[in-house]
Structures are given as structure tokens and as C-alpha cells.
C-alpha positions as CSV (number, residue, x, y, z in Angstrom):
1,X,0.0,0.0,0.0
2,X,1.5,3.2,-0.9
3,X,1.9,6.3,1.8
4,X,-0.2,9.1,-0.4
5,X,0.1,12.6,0.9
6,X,-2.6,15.4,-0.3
7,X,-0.5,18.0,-2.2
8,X,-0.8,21.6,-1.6
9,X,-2.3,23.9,-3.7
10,X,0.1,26.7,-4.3
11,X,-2.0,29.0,-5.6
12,X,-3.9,29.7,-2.2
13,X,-2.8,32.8,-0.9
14,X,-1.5,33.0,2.3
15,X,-4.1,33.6,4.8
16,X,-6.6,31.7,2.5
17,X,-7.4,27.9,2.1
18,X,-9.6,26.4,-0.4
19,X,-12.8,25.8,0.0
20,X,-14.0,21.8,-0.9
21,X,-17.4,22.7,-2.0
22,X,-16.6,25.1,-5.0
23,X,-12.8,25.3,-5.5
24,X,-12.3,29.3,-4.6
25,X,-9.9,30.3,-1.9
26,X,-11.6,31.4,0.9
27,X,-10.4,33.9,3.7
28,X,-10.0,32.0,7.0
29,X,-11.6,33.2,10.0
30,X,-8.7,35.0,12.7
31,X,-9.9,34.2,15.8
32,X,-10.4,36.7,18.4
33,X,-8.7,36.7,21.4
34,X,-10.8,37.6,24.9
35,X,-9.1,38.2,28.6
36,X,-11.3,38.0,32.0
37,X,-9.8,37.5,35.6
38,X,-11.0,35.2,38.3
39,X,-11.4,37.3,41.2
40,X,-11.4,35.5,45.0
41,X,-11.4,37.5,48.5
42,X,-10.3,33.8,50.0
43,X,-6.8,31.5,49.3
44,X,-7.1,30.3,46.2
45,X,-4.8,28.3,44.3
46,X,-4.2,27.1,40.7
47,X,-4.2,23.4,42.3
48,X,-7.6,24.3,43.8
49,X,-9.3,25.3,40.9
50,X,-7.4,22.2,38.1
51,X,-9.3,19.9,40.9
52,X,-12.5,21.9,40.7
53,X,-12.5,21.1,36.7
54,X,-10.8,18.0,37.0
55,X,-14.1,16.6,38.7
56,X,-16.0,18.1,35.8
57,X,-16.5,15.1,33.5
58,X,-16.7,17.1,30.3
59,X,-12.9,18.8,31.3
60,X,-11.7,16.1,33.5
61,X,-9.1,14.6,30.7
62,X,-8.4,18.3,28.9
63,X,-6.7,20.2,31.7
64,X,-3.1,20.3,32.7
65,X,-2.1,22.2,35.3
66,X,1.5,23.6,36.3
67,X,2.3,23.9,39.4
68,X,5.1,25.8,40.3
69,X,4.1,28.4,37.5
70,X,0.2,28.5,38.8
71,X,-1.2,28.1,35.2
72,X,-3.5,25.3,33.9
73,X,-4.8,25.4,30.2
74,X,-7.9,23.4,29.7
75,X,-8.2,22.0,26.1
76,X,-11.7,22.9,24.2
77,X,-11.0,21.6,21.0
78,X,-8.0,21.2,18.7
79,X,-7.2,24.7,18.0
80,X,-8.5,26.4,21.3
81,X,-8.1,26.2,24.8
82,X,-8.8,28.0,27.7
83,X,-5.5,29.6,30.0
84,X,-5.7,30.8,33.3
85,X,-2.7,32.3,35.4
86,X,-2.3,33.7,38.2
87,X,-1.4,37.2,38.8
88,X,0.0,39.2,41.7
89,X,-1.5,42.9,41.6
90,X,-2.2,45.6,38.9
91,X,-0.1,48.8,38.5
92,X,-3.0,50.7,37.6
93,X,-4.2,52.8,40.7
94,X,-8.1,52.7,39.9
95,X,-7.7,48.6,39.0
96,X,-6.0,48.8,43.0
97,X,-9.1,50.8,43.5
98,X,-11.5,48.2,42.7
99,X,-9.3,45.1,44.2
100,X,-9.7,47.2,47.7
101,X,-13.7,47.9,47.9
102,X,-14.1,44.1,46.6
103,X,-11.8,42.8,49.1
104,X,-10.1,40.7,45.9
105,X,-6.8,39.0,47.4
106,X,-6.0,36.3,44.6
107,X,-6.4,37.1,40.4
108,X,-6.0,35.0,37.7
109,X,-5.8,36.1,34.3
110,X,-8.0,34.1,32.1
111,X,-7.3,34.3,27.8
112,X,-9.9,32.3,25.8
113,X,-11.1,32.2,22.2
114,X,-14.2,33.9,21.7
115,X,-15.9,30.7,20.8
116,X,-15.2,29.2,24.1
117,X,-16.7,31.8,26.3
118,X,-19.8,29.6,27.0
119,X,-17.0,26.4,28.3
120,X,-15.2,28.8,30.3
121,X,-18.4,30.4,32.5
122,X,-19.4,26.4,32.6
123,X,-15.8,25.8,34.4
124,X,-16.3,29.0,36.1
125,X,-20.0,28.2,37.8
126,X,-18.4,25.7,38.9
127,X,-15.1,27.0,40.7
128,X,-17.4,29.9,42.1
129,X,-20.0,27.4,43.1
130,X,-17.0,25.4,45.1
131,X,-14.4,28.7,46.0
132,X,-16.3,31.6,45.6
133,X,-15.3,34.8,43.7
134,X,-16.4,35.7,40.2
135,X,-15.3,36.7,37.1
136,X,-15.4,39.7,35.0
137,X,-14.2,40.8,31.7
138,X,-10.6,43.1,31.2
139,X,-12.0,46.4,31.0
140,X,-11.6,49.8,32.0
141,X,-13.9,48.7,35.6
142,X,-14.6,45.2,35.2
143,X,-17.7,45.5,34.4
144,X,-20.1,43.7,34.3
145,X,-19.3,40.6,36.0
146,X,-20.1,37.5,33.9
147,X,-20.2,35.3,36.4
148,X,-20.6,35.2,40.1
């Protein structure tokens, strides 16, 4: 049986793939990049939350979780995952501001692909339903809180 490897077609622009149905390059899709931060006023650690979604069946074989670094990614697909990492403080003086009147002593930074926005507020019901805090989105105030 011969090894047969699909050739590729040269004459798709960078950027562009072709499309099966009808044989015209076709722009992919960038995808679109979206922060948030996990906000907790108790000790919470990255260990605490990979065990919160490890006992989630649907994420229970798709996180990894680093230890010493405090960062687990949780696999959604192929392509797309979600990070979280924990952060120490912000510069900013109002985002100090806000930390102090919500009594906030442990962040994590949290990067996902737009299409995985509905996984990561499953993961994070969850770790709020266990360790409290909530989650809002990185803007100017952190408003509004997606999920709490």
C-alpha cells in the first residue's frame, strides 16, 4: 500500500485555504482573542481550581495544570483552549481601587477564544459554586461581572 500525501495547492494565498465545495480560496476566519480574571477574596490556588475542573466530566481529561508556575490550560477543541494564570497585583491605581472595595486578594488572568466563552463560565459556575469569587471581563472597571 502506498503512503499518499494530499498536495498543496500553491496557488492559495497566504491567509486563505480552499474551499471543498466550490474550488475558490476562501479567507480563514482570525480568531479573536478575549481576557477576563477570576477574582477571589479567599486563598485560592491554581491546584484548587485544576481539581474543581478536574471533577468536571466534560474537562476532566483536557486540563493540565502547572504547578510551580500557577497556570492550567484546559483544552476545548484542537485549536483552542482555555489559560488561566495567576497574577500578583495591577499597576493601575483605579484597578488597585477596585481590588480594595471588593476585598479581591487572589487574580487569575484568564485568555480564551471567543468561541469558548460559553465552556469557560461552565468551568467557572463551577469553581465559584466550590471557592467563591467571580469573574469579570478586562476592561476599563470590570464591568459587568459575567459570572458570580
Amino acid at each position: 500500500m502506498q503512503n499518499h500525501k494530499k498536495q498543496k495547492n500553491k496557488n492559495v494565498k497566504k491567509g486563505y485555504q480552499k474551499n471543498e465545495n466550490n474550488n475558490k480560496n476562501v479567507k480563514q476566519e482570525k480568531s479573536k482573542m478575549c481576557d477576563f480574571y477570576y477574582m477571589a477574596v479567599d486563598e485560592v490556588t491554581a491546584q484548587n481550581l485544576f481539581d474543581v475542573i478536574k471533577d468536571m466530566e466534560l474537562f476532566s481529561q483536557k486540563a493540565e495544570l502547572w504547578d510551580a508556575a500557577q497556570v492550567i490550560e484546559v483544552q476545548t477543541d484542537e485549536k483552542h483552549s482555555i489559560d488561566i494564570e495567576k497574577i500578583d497585583f495591577f499597576r493601575d491605581e483605579q484597578d488597585q481601587k477596585f481590588l480594595e472595595e471588593h476585598n479581591v486578594k487572589h487574580i487569575y488572568s484568564i485568555r480564551i477564544d471567543e468561541s469558548d466563552e460559553n465552556n469557560m463560565i461552565l468551568i467557572f459556575k463551577k469553581i465559584i459554586e466550590k471557592l467563591g469569587g467571580f469573574v469579570c471581563p478586562d476592561t476599563e472597571d470590570f464591568m459587568p461581572v459575567v459570572v458570580k
